[in-house]
N, C-alpha and C positions, 0 to 999 in steps of 0.2 A: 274478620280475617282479610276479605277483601281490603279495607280500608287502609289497613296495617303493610301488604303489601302496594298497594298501590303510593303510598306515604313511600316507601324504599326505594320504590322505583321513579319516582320524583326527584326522591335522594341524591338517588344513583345517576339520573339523567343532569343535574344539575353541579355533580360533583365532577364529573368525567365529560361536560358537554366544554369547552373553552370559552373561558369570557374576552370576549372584544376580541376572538378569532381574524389574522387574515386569511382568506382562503390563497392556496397558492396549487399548483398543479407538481406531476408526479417530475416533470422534465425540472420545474425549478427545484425541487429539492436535489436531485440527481447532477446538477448543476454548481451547487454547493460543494462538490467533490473541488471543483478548480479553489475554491477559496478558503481549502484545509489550512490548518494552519502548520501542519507538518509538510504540504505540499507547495505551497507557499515559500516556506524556509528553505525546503531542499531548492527549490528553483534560486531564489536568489541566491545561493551558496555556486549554483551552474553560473549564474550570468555571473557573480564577483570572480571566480576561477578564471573566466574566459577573458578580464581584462590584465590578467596578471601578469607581468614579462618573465615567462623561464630561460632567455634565451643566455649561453653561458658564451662574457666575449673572449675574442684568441686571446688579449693581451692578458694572463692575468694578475701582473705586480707592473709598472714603471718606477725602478728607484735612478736620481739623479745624485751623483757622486762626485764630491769637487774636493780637491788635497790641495795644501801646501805647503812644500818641503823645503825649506831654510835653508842655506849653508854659506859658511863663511869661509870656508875654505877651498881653494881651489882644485876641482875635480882633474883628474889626469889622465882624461877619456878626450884627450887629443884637441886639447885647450884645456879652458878655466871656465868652468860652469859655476854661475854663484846660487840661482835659484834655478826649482825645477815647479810647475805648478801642472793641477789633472783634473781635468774634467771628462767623465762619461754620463752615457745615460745605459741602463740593465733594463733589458724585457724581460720576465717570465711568463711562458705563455701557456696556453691550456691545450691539452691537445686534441685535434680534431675530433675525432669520435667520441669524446667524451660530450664537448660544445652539440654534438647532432642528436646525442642520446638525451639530454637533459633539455632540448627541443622538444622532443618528439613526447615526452609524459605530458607537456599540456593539452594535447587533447584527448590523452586517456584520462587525466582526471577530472576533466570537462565533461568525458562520458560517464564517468563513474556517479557525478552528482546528479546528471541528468538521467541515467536508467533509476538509480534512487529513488526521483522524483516520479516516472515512471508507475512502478511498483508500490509507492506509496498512494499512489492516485488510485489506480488499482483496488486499493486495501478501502480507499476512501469512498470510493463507487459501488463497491459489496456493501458496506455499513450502510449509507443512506438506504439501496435497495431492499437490504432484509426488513431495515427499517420500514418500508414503506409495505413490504409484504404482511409485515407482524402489526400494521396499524394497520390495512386493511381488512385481512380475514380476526383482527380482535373487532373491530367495529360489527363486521357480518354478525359473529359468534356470539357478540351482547345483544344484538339484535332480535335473532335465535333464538337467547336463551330466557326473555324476557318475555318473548312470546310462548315459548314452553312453562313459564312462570304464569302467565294470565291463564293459561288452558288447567295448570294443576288447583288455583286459586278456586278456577271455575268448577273442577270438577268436587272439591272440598267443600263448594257451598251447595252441589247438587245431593248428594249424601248427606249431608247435615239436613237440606230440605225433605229429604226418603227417612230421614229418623223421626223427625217431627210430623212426617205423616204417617207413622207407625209401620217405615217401610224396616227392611234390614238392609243393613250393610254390613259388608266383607270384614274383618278385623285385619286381615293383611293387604285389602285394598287402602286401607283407613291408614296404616302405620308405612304403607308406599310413598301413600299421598305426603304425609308430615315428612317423611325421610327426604324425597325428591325436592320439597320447597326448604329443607333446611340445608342442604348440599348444592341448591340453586342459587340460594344466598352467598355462602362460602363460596360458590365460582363466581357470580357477579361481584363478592369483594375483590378476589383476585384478578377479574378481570380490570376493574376499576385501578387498583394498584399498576398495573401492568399500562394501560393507557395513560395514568400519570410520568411513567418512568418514559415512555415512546414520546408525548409529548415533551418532555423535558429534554428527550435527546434531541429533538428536533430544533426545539430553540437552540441548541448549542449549533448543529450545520448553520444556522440563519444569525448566528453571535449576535441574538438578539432576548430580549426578555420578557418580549408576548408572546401570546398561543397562535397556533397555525390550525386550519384545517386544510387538508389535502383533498384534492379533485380527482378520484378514482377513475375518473374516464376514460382515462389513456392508459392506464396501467394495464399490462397485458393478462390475455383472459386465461384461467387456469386451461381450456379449448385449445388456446394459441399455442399455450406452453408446451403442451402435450405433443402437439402438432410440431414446435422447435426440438424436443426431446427425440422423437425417433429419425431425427437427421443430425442430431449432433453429433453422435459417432462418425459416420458420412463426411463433416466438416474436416477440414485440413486445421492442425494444432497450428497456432499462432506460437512462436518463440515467448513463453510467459513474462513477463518485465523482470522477477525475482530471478529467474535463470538468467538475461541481460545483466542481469546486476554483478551476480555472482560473476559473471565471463569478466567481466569489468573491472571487476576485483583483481580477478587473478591477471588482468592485460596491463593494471598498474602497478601490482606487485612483480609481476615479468618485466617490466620498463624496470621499476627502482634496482631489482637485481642486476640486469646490463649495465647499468653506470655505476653501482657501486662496483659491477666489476672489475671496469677498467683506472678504477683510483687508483694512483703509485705506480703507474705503467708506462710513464711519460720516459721516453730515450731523449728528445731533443726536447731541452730544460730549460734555457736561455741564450740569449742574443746579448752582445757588450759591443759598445760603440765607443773610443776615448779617444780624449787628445793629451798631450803632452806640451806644455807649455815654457821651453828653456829660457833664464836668460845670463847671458853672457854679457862679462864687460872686456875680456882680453883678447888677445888675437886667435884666431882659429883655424885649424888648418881647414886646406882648403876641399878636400875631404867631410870632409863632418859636415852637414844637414840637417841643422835646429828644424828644419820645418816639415822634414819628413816624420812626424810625431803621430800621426792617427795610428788606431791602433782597432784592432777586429777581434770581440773572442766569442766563442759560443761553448755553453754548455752543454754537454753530455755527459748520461748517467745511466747507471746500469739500474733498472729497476730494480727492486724487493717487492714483487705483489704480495708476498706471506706479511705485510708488516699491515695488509691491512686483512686479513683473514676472517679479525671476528664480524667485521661490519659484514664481509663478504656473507658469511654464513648466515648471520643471523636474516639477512638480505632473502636467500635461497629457502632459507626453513618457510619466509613467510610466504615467498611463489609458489611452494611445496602445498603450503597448506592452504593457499588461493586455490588450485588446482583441485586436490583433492575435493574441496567446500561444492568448486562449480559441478565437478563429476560425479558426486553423492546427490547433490542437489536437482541433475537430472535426473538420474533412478529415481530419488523419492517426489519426483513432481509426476513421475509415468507412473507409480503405484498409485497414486493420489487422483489420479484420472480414472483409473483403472474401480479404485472402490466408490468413490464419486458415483460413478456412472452405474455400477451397481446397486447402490444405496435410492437412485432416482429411479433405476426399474425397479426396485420391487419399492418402492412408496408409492409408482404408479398403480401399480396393478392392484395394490392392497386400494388405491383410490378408485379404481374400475370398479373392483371387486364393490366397495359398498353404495355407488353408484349404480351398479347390477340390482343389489338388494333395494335400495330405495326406490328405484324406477318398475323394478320388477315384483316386488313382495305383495303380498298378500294383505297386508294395512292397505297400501298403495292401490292395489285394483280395487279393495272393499269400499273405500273411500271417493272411488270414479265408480262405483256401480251404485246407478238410483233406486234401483228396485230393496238394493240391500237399504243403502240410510232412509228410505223411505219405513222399513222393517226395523230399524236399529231405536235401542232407547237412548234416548240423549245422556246418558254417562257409556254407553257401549263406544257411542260418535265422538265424544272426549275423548274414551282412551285410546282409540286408534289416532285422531289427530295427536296425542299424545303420546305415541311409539313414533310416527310419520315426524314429530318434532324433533325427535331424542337420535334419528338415524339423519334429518338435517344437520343437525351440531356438530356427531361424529363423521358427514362428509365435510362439514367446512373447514375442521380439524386438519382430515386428510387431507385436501388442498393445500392446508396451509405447509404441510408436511412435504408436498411436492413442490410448489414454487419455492423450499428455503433450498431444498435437496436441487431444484434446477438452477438456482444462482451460482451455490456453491461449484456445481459442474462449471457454468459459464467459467467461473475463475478461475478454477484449475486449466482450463483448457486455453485461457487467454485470451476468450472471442466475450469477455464485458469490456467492453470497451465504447467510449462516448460517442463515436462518430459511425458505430454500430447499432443505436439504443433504438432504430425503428425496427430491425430485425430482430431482437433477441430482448430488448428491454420493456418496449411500450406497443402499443394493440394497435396504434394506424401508424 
């Protein structure tokens, strides 16, 4: 039986240990956030926007107009005109407010890609970190439970040894023993599965396709966390990047709607410059002035804003519904704190609570009292080290239960953030 597990456990160490590992520490993986590849894209989507020219200019048509009008007979506009020839040039211009409003969206949608990026970064700094939580307390837990696996082995070959001495043993200590080392197996496969899938995510942060081990040293202590935990509430909320985003939204859909508003609005339309070019071969009175020919016109126009209505609306529905998105989006980020913060006090306390029982129980003093193990038969001393195992496992569990529960809080609340990670993320 020994040999059998001790072979699994060779197995296991060899299947789940990483071959040609780098080691890398908890700050480099958390690090990998900057070189997402969603975070990444949104940034260069920020810097290509920010070289873009929206700027709309006054003029906007120059058409240049040139006539020539024939005639062979003589005009009787006070002489004899033979030809008349015309040249203008026509502005149409755009008008003010519209040039200042179509200004001014580039740097709302400069911010739109940058709170984007923001919030993705965000998303990308929670992943690495659960990540690093669920490889750390799966490491403890194999650890645990490998060592509760040698203690059941051992106490399996102690009873086997009481039968062959014509001793007795329990038939439901017996059918315990088989039961715990066959449900230990089942958790050490799935434990194994589960540190292959964390390793694999991990290669993907480092876009690389060897194995990493991680340097737990810095990563903060479930102590620390606990200690972070009852002054979060305390903490001033950070404006979340997902609410940024959402404002962002509705500040560039607010732009698009002002300038589509004022399309078709324009009263002064264009500016005409012309000349007039006569020429005469007869006598003329003296009156008449071929050379007073320029000529000035300027258009004006009565709007119709209704001719552009639908762009108008459909324009309005979507600031409408920017609006609403950012103003739902705050309620549901304050519930979202709200049970957050619930969910981490009572994972706490359920983690005091069996920390109470572990430090405090009656295995636990039996096992620090000499006089008892001095009195104890060595399967009595198994099986308390063998409860004293089993309420190990289930605090590492709980821990793990409270660092996922204190991440998730940090994010809802907006204080994970990178240039914050000696405070809230890592232990010095």
């Amino acid at each position: 039986m020994r040999k059998y597990f001790t072979f699994l456990n060779f197995l296991f160490i060899l299947c789940s240990a990483p071959a040609w590992a780098q080691g890398v520490s908890v700050e480099n993986v958390l690090a990998t956030a900057f070189t997402d590849e969603k975070v990444k894209w949104e940034n260069e989507m920020a810097r290509f926007s920010n070289t873009l020219n929206y700027k709309l200019p006054a003029i906007k048509k120059i058409e240049f107009r040139l006539g020539f009008n024939g005639n062979n007979t003589p005009d009787t506009l006070d002489g004899s005109l033979r030809n008349e020839d015309y040249y203008s040039i026509n502005l149409t211009t755009n008008k003010w407010k519209e040039m200042k409003l179509q200004k001014a969206i580039k740097p709302v949608q400069t911010k739109l890609y940058t709170t984007e990026m923001e919030m993705l970064f965000l998303k990308a700094l929670q992943e690495r970190y659960l990540l690093l939580v669920n490889l750390y307390y799966n490491s403890e837990s194999v650890k645990t439970t490998m060592e509760l696996q040698g203690l059941l082995v051992k106490k399996n070959e102690l009873m086997q040894q009481i039968l062959n001495e014509g001793g007795s043993v329990k038939i439901s200590d017996a059918l315990e023993v088989d039961r715990d080392l066959i449900q230990l197996y089942s958790l050490l496969q799935q434990e194994e599965n589960d540190a292959s899938a964390y390793q694999a995510q991990l290669r993907l942060f480092f876009n690389s396709s060897q194995n990493y081990t991680v340097n737990f040293s810095d990563l903060i202590s479930i102590k620390k966390a606990l200690y972070n935990a009852s002054t979060l509430k305390q903490d001033s909320i950070i404006v979340h990047p997902s609410l940024r985003y959402k404002e962002a939204q509705y500040q560039f859909a607010k732009s698009n709607f002002k300038l589509e508003n004022v399309q078709n609005t324009n009263v002064f339309n264009s500016f005409q410059l012309g000349y007039n070019r006569p020429v005469y071969t007869t006598d003329i009175l003296k009156k008449f002035k071929p050379e007073n020919t320029l000529t000035f016109r300027v258009g004006i126009s009565v709007p119709l804003a209704g001719n552009n209505n639908l762009n108008r609306n459909n324009a309005n529905l979507e600031q409408y519904d920017a609006l609403l998105n950012w103003q739902t989006a705050q309620v549901i980020q304050s519930k979202s704190i709200s049970v957050q913060e619930s969910r981490l006090e009572n994972s706490i306390q359920q983690y005091k609570a069996f920390e109470a029982i572990y430090t405090k129980s009656i295995v636990t003093r039996l096992l620090e009292n000499e006089n008892v193990m001095a009195q104890s038969t060595a399967l009595e001393i198994i099986d308390l080290k063998i409860a004293r195992k089993k309420l190990e496992i289930t605090l590492i569990n709980s821990a793990n239960t409270v660092m996922q529960n204190y991440v998730l809080l940090l994010e809802s609340k907006g204080l994970m953030q990178f240039d914050s990670r000696h405070k809230y993320l890592l232990e010095h």
